[in-house]
N, C-alpha and C positions, 0 to 999 in steps of 0.2 A: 481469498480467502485461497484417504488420496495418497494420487503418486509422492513420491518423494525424488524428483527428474534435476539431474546434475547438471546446471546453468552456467555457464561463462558470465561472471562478473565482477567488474573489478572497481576501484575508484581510485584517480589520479589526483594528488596534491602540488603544489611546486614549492621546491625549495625556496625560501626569504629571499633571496638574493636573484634570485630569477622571478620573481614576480613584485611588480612596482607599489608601493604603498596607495596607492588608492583604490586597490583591490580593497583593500579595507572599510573603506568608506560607503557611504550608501548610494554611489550614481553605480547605474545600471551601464551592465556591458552592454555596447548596441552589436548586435548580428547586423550586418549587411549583405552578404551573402552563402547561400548554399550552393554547393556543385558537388557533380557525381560524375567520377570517371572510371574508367572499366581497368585492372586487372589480369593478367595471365588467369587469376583462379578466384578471380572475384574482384571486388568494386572500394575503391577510396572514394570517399566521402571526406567533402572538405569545408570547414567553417571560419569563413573571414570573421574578424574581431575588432575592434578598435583598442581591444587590450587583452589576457592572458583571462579564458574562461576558466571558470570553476564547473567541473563535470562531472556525468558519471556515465558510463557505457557498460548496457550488457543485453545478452541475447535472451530469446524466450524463444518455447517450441508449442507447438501445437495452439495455433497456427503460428510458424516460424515470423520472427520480428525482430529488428535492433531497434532498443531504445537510446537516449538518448538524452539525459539530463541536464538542460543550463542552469546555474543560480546567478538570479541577481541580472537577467538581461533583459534586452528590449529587442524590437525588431526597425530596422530604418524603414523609411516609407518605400524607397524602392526593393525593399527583399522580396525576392518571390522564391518559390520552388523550383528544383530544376528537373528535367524532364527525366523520366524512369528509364531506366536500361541493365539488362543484365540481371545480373540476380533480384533488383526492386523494384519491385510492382507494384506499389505505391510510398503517399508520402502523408502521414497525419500528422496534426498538430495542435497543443493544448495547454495550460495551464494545470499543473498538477497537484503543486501545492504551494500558495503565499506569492513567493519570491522564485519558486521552480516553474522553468518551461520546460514543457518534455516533447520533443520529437520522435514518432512513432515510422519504421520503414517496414513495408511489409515485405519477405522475400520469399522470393519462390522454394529455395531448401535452407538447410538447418548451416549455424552456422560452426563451422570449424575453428575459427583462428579469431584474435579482436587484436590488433595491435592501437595503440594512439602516438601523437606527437604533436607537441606546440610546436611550429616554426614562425622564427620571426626575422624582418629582413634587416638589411644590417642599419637600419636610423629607422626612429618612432618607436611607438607603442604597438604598431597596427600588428595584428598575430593572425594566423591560424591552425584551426585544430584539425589534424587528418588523422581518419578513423580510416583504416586498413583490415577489411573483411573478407575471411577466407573462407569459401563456401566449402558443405563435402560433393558438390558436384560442379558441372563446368555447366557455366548457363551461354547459352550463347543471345550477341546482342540483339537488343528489340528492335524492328525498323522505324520507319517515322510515322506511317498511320499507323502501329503501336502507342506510339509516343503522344502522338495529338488526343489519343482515348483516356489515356495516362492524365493530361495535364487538366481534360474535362474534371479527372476525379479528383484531384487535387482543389480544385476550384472551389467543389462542396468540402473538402477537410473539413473546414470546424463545428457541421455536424458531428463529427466523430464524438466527440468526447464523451456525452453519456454513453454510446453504445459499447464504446472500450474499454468503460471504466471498469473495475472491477473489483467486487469485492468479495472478500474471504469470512464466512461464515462459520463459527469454531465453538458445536454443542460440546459444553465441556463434560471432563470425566469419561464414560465408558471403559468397557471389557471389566477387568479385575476391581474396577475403580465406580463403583453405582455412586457416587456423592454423596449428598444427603436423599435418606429416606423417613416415608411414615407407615410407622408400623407395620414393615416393612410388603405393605400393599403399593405403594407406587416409589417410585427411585426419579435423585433428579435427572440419570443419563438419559430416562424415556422420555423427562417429559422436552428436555432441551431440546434431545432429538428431531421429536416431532415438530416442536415448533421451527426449527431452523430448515426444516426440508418444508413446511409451509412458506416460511419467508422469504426461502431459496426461488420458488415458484411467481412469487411474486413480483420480488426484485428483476427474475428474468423477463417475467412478460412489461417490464418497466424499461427492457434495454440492456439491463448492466450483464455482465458476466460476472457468473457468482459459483462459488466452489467451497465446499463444506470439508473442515480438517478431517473427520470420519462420519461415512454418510452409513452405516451401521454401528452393530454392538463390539466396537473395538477400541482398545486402551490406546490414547494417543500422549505418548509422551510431549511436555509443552514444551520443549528446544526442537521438538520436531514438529508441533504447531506453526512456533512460528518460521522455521524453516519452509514449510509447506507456502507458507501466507507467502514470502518473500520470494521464490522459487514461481509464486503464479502472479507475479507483479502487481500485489495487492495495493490498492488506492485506498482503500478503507479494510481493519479488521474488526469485526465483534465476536467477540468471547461470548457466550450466551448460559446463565446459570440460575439455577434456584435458591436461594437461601433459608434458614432455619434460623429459629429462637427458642431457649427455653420459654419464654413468654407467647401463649397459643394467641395473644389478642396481636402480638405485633404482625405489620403484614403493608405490603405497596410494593413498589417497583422504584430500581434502584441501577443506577449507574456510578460506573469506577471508571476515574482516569488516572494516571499515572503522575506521579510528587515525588519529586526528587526528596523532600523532606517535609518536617509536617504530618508527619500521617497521623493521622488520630489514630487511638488505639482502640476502636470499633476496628476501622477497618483495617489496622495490623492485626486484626485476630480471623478477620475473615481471611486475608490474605496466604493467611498459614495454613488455615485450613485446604484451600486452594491448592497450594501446592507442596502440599506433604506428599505426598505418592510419585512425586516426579524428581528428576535429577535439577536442580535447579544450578546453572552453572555458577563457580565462584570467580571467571573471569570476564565476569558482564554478558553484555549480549555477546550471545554465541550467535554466527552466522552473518554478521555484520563486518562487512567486507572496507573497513576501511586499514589503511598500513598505517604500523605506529607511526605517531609524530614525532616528526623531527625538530619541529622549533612551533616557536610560538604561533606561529599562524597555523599548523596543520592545527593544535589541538584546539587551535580557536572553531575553525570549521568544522572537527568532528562535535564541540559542545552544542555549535549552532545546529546542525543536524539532531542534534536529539532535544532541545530546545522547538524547532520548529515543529518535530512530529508531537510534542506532549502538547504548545498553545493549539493546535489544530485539531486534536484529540479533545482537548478542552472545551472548544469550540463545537463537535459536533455533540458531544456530551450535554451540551445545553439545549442545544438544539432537539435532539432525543428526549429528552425529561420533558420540554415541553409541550412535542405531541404524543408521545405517551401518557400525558397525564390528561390527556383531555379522551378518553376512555380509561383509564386501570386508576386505581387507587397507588398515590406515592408516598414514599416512607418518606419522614423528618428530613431534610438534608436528602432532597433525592442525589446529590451529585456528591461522591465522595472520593476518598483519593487512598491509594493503597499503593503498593510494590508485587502486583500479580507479575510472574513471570511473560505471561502470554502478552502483557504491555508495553515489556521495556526493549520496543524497537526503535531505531531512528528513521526505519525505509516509508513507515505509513503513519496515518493516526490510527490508534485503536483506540475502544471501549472495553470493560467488561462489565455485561448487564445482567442484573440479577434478576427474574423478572416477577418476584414475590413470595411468597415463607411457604413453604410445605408446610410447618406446621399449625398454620392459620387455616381455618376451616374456610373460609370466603375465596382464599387465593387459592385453594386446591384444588375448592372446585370449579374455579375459572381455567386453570389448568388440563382442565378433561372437558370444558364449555369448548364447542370448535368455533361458535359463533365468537367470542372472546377472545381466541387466538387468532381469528383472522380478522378482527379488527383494530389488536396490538397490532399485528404483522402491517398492516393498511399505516398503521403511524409511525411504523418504522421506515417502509418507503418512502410516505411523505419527509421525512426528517432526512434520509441519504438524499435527497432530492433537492433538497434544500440548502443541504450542505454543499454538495458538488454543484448549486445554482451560478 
């Protein structure tokens, strides 16, 4: 799920003719090995292949990190880690989403410079990818009992994953922008707010790292939501909002994933509402760092990118409805499908959840009920929990 902090990152395609047709296909690329070697001003990192990876490479700060995205791979029985030095002081690793592995480095400064490059030798398939990291500082190398302390932590890695994961928390509306109100005694920016710095607290004491688009009463434009979400490496986003009806008897809890088409025209209406106040861009996702396509396979992989973050959005959409519906009351169709802005990324899944009518007397006052809020909040853990299971 705030700063707005200018990240290096980029994503590499290959032209048809450099990359072999069974990239296409469904067998997985085997990793066989990793290695780290030192640099004048920093550290290559190098990924054997038994064919041409699909990736993505970029840096994070606070605390400084190079990720590391494979699609579509495996790991051989013999891959192991290779021992830290230099700028990386450690090495995690995880399943991030479906078909994605993500490699996580942690480094000691921020990073400067990302170059990549497949090389491949002159017969076979076998490839590798070298990541070319240029620090803003000169790290000098680690000895060898550095090194052995190093490879103990590596050993635990795949605890890491709940505690890295992270998710971006996004109470909608605020500043110039109150949402929907009632009678203009309570507004939905307070009440989102409040619950998402509840959930915030939650979520934390569960492990995750979790980061709120505006953690006050300020207007967050949504290309800068999800700028924000994407910029803190988010694994999961929720949108979090209140809805209205002229109808005071309608009322429950309700989730929105993202439909390419199909949308009903419920929730084409709430969708507008949503985002009238914002600039909504007219050339798709804005922020979404892939280079046009050049032929048929790049744009097949950007569709798949946004394919895989909507079935996965889908997926925890269900999973949501159905521990929240075992405390709140849910509307007809708790799962519905709309064109909110704050949705249409490929980097994560997202939700947007509505979490009952202001102008329903029961859902109002569950709204200002803290024991109710913190036992939604309680089934939204269970559900991220579940989901990243």
């Amino acid at each position: 799920m705030v700063f707005l902090k200018k990240i290096s990152k980029f994503i590499l395609f290959f032209f048809l003719a450099l990359v072999p047709a069974s990239l296409l296909s469904d067998d997985d690329i085997n990793i066989s090995k990793l290695r780290v070697s030192s640099l004048q001003s920093g550290v290559r990192i190098i990924i054997d292949a038994d064919k041409s990876p699909v990736y993505e490479v970029f840096s994070l700060q606070k605390p400084n990190r190079l990720v590391i995205d494979l699609a579509k791979v495996k790991f051989t029985e013999d891959f192991s880690f290779p021992s830290t030095s230099g700028l990386i002081q450690g090495v995690r690793f995880g399943s991030f989403n479906g078909d994605v592995s993500r490699i996580v480095f942690d480094l000691k400064s921020p990073v400067k410079k990302i170059k990549t490059k497949i090389r491949k030798p002159s017969s076979g398939s076998r490839r590798t990818l070298n990541i070319d990291i240029e620090s803003h500082k000169k790290i000098k190398t680690l000895n060898k009992k550095n090194n052995k302390v190093e490879k103990q932590t590596i050993k635990k890695s795949k605890s890491f994953r709940k505690r890295s994961l992270t998710v971006v928390l996004d109470p909608g509306h605020g500043g110039k922008d109150p949402g929907t109100s009632y009678k203009k005694l309570i507004s939905e920016k307070e009440i989102v707010l409040n619950f998402s710095r509840l959930l915030k607290k939650k979520l934390e004491n569960n492990g995750y790292r979790v980061f709120l688009t505006r953690d006050n009463d300020n207007f967050v434009k949504l290309k800068d939501r999800v700028k924000f979400a994407k910029s803190k490496g988010a694994d999961l986003f929720i949108s979090i909002h209140v809805d209205a009806s002229k109808y005071s008897s309608t009322r429950g809890f309700s989730v929105y994933s993202l439909s390419d088409r199909g949308l009903d025209r419920e929730a084409e209406k709430v969708a507008n509402l949503e985002n009238s106040l914002s600039v909504f861009s007219k050339k798709g996702l804005e922020g979404i760092n892939l280079r046009k396509g050049r032929n048929l396979e790049d744009h097949w992989y950007v569709n798949e990118a946004f394919r895989k973050a909507r079935d996965s959005s889908f997926e925890f959409a269900e999973i949501l409805v159905d521990k929240v519906s075992e405390r709140s009351e849910k509307l007809k169709r708790p799962h519905r499908y709309a064109g909110f802005a704050v949705l249409k990324s490929p980097n994560y899944p997202s939700v947007l959840v509505e979490l009952g009518f202001i102008t329903n007397d029961n859902d109002r006052q569950n709204f200002n009920n803290r024991n109710w809020q913190s036992s939604v909040a309680n089934k939204f853990v269970e559900a991220v929990n579940k989901n990243f299971k």
